[in-house]
DSSP file (Angstrom, degrees, kcal/mol; ACC not computed):
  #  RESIDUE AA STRUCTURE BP1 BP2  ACC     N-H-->O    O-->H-N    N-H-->O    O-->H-N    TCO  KAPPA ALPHA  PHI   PSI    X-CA   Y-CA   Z-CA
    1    1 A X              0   0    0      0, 0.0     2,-0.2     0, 0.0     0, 0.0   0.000 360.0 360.0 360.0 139.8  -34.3  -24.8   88.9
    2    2 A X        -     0   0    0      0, 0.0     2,-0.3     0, 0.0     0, 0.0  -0.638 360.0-138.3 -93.8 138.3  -32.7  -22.1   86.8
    3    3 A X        -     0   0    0     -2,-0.2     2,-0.1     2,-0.0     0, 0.0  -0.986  24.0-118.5-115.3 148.9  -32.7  -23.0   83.2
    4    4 A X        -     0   0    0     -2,-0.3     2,-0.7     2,-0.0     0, 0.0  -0.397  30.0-153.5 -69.5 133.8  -29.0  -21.9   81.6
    5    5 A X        -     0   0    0     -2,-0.1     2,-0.5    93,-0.0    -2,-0.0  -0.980  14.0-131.7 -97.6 117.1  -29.8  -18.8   78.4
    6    6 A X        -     0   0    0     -2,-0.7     2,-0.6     1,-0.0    93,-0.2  -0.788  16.8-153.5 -62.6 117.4  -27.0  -18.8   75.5
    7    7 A X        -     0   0    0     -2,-0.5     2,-0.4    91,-0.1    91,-0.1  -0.747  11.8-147.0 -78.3 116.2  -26.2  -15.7   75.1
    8    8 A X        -     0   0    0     -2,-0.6     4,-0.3     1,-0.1    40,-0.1  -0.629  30.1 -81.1-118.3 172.6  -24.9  -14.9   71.6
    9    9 A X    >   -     0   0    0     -2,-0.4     3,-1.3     1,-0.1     4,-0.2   0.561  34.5-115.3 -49.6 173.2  -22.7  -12.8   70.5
   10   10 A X  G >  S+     0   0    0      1,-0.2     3,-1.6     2,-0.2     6,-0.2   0.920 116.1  77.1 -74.4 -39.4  -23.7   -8.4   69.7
   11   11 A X  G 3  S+     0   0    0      1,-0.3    -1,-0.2     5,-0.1    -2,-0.1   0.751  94.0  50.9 -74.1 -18.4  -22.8   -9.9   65.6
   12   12 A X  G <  S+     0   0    0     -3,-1.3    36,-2.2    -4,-0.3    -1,-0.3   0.295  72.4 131.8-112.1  20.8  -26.8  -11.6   66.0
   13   13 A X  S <> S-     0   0    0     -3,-1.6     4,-1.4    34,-0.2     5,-0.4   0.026  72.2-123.7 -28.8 155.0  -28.3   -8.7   67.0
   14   14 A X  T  4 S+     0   0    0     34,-0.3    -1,-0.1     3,-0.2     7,-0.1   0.290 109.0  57.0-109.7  27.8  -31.3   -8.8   64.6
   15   15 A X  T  4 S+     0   0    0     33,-0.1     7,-0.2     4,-0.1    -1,-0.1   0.453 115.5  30.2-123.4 -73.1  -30.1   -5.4   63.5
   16   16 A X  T  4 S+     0   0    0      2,-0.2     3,-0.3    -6,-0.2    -2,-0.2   0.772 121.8  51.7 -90.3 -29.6  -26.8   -6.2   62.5
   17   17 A X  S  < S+     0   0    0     -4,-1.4     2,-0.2     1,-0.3    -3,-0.2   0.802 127.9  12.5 -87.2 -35.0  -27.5  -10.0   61.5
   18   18 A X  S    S+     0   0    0     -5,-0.4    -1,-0.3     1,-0.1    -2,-0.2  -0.615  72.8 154.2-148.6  80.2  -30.5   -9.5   59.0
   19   19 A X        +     0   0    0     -3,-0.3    -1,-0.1    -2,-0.2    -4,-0.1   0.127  66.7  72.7 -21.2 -20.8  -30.8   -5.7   58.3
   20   20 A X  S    S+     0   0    0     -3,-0.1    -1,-0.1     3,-0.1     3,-0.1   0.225 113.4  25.7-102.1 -15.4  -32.4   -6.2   55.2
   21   21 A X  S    S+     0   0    0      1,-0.2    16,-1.7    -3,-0.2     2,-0.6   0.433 114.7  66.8-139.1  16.7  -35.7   -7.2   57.3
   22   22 A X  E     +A   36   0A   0     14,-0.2     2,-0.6    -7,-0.2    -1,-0.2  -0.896  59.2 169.1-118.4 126.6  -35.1   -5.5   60.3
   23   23 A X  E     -A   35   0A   0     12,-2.0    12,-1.3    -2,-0.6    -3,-0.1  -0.904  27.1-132.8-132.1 120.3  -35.2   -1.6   60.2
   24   24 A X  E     +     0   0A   0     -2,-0.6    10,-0.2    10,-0.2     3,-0.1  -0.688  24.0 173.1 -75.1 138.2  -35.2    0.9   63.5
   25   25 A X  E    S+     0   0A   0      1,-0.3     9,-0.1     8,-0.1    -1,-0.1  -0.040  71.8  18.8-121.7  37.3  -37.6    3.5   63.3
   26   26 A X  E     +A   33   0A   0      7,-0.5     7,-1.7     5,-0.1     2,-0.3  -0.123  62.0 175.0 163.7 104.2  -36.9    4.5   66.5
   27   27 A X        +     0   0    0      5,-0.3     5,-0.2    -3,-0.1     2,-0.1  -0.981  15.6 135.4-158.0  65.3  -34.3    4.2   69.2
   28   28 A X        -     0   0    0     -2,-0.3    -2,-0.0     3,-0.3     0, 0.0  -0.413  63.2 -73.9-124.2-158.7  -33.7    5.5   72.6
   29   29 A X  S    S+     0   0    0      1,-0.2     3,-0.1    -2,-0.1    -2,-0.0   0.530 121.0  36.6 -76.8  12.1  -32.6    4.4   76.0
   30   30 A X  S    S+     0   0    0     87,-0.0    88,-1.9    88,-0.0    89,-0.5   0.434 123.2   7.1-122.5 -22.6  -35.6    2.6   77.1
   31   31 A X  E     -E  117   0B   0     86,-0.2     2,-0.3    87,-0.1    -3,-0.3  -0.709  51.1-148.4-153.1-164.7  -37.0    0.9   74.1
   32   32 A X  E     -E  116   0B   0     84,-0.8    84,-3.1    -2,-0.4    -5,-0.3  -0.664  13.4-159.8-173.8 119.0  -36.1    0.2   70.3
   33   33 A X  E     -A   26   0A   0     -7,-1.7    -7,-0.5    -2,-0.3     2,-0.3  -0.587  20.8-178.6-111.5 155.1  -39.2    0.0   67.6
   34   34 A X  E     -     0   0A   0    -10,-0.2    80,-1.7    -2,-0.2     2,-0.3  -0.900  24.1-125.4-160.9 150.6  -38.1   -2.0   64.4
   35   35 A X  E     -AB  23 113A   0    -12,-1.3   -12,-2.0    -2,-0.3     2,-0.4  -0.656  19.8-152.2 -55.1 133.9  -39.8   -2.8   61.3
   36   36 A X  E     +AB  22 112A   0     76,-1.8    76,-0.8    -2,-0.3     2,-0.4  -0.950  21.3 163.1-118.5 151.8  -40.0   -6.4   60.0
   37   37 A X  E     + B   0 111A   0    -16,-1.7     2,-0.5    -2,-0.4    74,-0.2  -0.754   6.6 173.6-157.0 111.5  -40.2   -7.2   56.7
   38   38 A X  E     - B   0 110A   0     72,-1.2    72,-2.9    -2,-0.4     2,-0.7  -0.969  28.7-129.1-115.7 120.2  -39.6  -10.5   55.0
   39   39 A X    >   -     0   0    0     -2,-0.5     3,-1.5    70,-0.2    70,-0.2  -0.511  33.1 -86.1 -94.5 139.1  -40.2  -11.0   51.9
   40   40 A X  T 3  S+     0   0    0     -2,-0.7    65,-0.1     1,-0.3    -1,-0.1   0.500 115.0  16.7 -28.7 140.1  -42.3  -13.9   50.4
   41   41 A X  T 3  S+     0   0    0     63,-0.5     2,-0.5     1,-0.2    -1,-0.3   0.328  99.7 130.6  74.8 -13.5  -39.9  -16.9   49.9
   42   42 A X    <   -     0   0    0     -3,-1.5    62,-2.0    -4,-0.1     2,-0.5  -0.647  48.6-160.9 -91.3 130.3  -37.5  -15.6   51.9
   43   43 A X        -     0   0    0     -2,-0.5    60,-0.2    60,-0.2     3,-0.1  -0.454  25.3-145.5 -88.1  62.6  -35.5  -17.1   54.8
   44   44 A X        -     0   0    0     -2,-0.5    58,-0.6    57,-0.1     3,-0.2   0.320  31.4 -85.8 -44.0 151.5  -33.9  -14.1   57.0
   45   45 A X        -     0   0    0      1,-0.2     2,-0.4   -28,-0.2    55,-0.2   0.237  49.9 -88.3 -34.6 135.2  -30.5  -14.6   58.7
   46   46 A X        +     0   0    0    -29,-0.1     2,-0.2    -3,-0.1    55,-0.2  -0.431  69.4 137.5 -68.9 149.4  -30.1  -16.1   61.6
   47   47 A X  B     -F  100   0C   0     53,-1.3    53,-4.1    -2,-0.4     2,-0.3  -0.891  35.3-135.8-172.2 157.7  -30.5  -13.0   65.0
   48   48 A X        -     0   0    0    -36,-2.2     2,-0.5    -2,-0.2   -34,-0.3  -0.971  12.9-120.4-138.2 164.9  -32.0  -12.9   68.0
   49   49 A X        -     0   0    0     -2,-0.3     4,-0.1    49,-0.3   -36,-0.1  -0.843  23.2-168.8 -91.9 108.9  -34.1  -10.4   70.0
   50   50 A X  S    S+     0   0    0     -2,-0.5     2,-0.4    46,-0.1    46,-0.2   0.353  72.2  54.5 -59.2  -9.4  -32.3   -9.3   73.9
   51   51 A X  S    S-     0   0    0     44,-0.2    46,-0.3    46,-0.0    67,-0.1  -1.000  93.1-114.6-151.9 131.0  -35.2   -7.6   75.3
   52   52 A X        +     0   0    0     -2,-0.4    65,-2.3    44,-0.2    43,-0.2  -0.311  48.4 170.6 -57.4 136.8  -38.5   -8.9   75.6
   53   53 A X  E     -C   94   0A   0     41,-1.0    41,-2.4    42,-0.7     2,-0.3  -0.334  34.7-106.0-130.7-142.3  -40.8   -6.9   73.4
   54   54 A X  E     -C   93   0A   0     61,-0.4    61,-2.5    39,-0.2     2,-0.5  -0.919  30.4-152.3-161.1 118.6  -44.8   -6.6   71.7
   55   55 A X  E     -CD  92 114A   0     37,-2.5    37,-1.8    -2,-0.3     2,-0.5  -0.791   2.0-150.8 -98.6 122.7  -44.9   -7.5   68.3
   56   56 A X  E     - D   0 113A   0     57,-3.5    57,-1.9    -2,-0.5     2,-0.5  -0.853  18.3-140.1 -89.8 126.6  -48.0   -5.7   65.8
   57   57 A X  E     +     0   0A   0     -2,-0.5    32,-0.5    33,-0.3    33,-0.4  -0.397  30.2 172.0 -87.6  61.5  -48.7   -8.0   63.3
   58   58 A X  E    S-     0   0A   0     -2,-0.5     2,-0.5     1,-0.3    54,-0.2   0.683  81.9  -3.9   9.8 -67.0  -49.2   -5.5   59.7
   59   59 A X  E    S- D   0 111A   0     52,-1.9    52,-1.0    29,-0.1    -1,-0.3  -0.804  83.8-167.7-148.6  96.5  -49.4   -8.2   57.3
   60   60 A X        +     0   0    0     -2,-0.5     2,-0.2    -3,-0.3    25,-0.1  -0.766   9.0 173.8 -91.2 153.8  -49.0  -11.6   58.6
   61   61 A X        -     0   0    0     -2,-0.3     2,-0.6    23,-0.1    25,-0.2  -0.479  45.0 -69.2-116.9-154.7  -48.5  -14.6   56.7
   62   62 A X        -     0   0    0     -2,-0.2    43,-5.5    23,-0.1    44,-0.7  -0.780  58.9-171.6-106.7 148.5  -47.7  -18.1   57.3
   63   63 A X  E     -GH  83 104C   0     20,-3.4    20,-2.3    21,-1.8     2,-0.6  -0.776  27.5-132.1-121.2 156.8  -44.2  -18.4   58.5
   64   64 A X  E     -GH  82 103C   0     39,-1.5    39,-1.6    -2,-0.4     2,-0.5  -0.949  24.6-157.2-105.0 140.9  -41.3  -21.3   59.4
   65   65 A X  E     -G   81   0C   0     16,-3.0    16,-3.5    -2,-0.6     2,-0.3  -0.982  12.9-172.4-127.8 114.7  -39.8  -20.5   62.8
   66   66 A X  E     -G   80   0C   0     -2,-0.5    35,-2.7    35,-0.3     2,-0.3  -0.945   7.3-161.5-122.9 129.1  -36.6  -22.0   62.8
   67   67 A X  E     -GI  79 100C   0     12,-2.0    11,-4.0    -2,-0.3    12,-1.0  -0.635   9.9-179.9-109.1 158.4  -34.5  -22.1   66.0
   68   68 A X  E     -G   77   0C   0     31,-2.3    31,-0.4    -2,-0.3     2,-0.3  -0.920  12.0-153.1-161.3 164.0  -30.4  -22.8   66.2
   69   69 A X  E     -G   76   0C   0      7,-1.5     7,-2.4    -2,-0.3     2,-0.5  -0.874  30.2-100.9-141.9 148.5  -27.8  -23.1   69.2
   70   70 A X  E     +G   75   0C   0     -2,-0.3     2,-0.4     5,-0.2     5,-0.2  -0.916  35.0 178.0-105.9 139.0  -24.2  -22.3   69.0
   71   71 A X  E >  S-G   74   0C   0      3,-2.2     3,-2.2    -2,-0.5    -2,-0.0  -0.995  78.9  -9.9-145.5 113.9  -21.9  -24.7   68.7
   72   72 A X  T 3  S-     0   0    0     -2,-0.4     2,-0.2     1,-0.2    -1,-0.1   0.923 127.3 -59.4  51.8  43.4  -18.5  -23.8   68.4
   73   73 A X  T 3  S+     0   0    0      1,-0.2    -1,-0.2    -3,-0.0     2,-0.1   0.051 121.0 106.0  61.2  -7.7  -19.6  -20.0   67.8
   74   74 A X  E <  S-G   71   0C   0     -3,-2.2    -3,-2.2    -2,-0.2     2,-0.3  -0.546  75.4-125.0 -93.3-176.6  -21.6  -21.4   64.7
   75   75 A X  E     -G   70   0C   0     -5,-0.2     2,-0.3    -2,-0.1    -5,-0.2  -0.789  27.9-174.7-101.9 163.0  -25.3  -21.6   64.8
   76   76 A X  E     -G   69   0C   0     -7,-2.4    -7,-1.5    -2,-0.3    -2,-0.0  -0.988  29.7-107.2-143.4 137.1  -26.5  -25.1   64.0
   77   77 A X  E     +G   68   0C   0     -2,-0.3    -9,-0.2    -9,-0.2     3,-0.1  -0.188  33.7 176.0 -66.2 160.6  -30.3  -25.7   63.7
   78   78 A X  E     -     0   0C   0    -11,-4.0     2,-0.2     1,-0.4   -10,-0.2   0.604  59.5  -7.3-141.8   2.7  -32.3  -27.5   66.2
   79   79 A X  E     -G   67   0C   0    -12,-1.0   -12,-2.0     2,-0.0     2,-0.4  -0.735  47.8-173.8-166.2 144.5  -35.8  -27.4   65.3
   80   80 A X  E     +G   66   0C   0    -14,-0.2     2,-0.4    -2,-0.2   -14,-0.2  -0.967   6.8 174.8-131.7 144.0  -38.2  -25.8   62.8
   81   81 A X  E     -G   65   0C   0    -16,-3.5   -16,-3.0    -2,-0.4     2,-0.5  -0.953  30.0-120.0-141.6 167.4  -42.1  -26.0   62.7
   82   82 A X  E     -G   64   0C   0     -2,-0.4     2,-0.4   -18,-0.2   -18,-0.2  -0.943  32.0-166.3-117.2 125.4  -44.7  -24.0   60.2
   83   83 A X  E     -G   63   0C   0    -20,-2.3   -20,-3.4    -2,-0.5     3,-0.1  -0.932  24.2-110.4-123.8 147.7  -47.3  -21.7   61.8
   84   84 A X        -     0   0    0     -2,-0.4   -21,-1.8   -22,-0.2     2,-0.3   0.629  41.0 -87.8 -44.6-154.0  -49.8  -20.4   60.6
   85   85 A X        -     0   0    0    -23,-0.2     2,-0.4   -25,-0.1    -1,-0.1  -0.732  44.1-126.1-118.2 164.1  -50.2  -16.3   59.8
   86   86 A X        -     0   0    0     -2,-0.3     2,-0.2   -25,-0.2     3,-0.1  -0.803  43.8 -76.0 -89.7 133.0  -51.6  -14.1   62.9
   87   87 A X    >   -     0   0    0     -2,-0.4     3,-0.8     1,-0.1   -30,-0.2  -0.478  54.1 -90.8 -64.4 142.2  -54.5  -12.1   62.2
   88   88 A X  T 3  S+     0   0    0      1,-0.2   -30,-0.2    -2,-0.2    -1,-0.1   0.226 116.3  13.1 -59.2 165.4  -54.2   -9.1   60.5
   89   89 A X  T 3  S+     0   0    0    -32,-0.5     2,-1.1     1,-0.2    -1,-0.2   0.558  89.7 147.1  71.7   3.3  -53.6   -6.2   63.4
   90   90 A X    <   -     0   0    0     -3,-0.8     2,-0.3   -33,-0.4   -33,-0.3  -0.601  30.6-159.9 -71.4 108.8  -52.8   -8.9   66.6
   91   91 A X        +     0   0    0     -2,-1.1     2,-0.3   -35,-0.2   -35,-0.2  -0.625  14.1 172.1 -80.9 132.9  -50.5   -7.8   69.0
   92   92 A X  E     -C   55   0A   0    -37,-1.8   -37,-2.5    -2,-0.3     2,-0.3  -0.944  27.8-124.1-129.7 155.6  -48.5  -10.2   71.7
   93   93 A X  E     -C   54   0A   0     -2,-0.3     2,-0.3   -39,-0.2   -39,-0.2  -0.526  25.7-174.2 -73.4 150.7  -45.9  -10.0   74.1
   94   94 A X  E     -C   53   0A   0    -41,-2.4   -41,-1.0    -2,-0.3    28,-0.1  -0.913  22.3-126.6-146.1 148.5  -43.2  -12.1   73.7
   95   95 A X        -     0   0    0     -2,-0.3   -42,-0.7   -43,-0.2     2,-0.7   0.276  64.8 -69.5 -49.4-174.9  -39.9  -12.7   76.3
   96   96 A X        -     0   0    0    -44,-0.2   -44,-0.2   -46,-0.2    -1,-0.1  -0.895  52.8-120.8-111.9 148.5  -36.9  -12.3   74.4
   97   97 A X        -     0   0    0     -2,-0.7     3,-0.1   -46,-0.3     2,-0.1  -0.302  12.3-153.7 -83.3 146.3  -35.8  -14.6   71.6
   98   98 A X        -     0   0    0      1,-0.2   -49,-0.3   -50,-0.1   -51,-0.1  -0.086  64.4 -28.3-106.9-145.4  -32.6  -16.6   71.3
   99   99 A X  S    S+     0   0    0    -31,-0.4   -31,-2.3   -93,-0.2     2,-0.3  -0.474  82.5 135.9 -80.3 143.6  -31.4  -17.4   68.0
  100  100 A X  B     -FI  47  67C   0    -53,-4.1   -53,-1.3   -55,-0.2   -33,-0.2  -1.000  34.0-147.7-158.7 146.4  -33.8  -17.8   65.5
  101  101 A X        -     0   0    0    -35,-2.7     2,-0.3    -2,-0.3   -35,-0.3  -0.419  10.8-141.8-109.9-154.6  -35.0  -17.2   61.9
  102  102 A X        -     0   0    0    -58,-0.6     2,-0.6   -37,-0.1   -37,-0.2  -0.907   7.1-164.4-158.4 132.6  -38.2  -16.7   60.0
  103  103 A X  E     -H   64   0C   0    -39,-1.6   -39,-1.5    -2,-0.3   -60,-0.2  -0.863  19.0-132.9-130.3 107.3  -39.0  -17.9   56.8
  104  104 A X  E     +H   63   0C   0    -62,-2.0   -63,-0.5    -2,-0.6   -41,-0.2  -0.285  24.4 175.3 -74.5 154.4  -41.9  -16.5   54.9
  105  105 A X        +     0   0    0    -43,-5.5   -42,-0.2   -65,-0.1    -1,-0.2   0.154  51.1  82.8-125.8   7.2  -44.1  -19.1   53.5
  106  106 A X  S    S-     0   0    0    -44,-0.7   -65,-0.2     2,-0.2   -45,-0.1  -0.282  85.7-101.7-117.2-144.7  -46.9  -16.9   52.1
  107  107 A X  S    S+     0   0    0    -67,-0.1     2,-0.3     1,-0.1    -1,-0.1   0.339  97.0  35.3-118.4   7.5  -47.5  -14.9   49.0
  108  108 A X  S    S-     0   0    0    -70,-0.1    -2,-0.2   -49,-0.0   -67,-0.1  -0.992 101.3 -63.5-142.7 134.4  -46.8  -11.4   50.3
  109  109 A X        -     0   0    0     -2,-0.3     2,-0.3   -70,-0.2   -70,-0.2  -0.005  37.4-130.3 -44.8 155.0  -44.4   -9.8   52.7
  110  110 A X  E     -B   38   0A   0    -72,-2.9   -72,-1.2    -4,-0.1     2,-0.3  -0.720  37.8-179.4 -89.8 160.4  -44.7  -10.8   56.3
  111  111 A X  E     +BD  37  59A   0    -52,-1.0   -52,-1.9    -2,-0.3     2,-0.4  -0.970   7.0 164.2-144.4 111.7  -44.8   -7.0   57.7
  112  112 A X  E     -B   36   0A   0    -76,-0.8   -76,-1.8    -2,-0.3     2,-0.6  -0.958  39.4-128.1-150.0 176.0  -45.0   -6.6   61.8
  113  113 A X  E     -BD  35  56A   0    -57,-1.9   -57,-3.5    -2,-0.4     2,-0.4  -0.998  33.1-158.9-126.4 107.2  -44.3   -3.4   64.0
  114  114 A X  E     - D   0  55A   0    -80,-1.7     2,-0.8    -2,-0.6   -59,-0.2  -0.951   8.7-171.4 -81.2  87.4  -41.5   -4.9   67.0
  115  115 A X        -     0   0    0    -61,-2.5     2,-0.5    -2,-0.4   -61,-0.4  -0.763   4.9-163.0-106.4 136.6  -41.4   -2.9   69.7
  116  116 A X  E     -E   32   0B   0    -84,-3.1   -84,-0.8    -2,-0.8     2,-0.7  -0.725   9.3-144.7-114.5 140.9  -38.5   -4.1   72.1
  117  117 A X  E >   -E   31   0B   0    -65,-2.3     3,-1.0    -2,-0.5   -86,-0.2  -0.876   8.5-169.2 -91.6 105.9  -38.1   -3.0   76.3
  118  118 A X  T 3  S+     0   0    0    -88,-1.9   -87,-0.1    -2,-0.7    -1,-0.1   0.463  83.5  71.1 -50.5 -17.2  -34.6   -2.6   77.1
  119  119 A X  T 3  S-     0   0    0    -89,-0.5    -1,-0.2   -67,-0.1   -88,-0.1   0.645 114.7-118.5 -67.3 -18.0  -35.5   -2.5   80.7
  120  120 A X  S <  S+     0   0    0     -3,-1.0    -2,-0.1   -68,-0.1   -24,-0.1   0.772  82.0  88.4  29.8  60.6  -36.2   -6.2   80.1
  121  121 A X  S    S-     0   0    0    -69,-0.2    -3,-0.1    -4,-0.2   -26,-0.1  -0.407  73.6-128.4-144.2  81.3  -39.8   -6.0   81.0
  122  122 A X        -     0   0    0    -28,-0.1     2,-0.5     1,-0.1   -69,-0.1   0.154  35.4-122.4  -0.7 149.1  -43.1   -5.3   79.1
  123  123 A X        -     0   0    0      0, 0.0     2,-0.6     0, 0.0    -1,-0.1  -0.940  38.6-110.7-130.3 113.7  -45.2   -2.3   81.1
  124  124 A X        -     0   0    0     -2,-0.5    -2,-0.0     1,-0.1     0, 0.0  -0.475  24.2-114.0 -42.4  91.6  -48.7   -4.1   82.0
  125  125 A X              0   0    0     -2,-0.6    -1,-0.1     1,-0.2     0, 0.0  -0.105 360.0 360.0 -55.9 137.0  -51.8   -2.7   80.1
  126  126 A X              0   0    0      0, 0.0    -1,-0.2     0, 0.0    -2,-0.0   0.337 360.0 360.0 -73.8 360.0  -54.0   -1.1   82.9
């Protein structure tokens, strides 16, 4: 069974939707590195991530990860939970995200190193 993805519009690029905590520092046709930065108390815009990527965690904190569906081209949430911070320096994979936000919940910026595969695939540590 196939599960249906919403795709949503190029305006929730996480680029173009929350700019203020996403920053390229690097760009080509294969891949796209971004800075994250949220700062403590803060809830970034809702965006989502196209391309499955591998996230460095910098400074993690504890975060809300809040997820939202479009309905009638707006987003309307549909669930949120509180996780915990990552330890400092973890790296994951992740698939790519559909809309979503982040709300730091700790006492410092959350800081992480995003690098995203345009290819839409992660390359397999040897």
């Amino acid at each position: 069974m196939l599960l249906a993805i919403q795709v949503a519009p190029a305006s929730f690029d996480a680029v173009v939707a929350a700019p203020n905590s996403h920053r390229v520092l690097l760009e080509d046709e294969k891949i796209r590195v971004l800075r994250v930065e949220v700062a403590p108390g803060v809830t970034e815009p809702v965006h989502d991530h196209r391309w499955p990527s591998v996230m460095y965690f910098e400074q993690p904190q504890p975060i809300t990860y809040i997820t939202y569906k479009l309905i009638n081209g707006k987003p309307v949430e549909t669930e949120r939970f509180d996780a915990p911070a990552f330890a400092k320096s973890q790296t994951v994979r992740g698939d790519s995200e559909g809309l979503h936000a982040v709300k730091n919940r700790g006492s410092a910026p959350f800081v992480a190193i995003r690098i995203e595969f345009k290819s839409g695939t992660v390359p397999k540590a040897e």
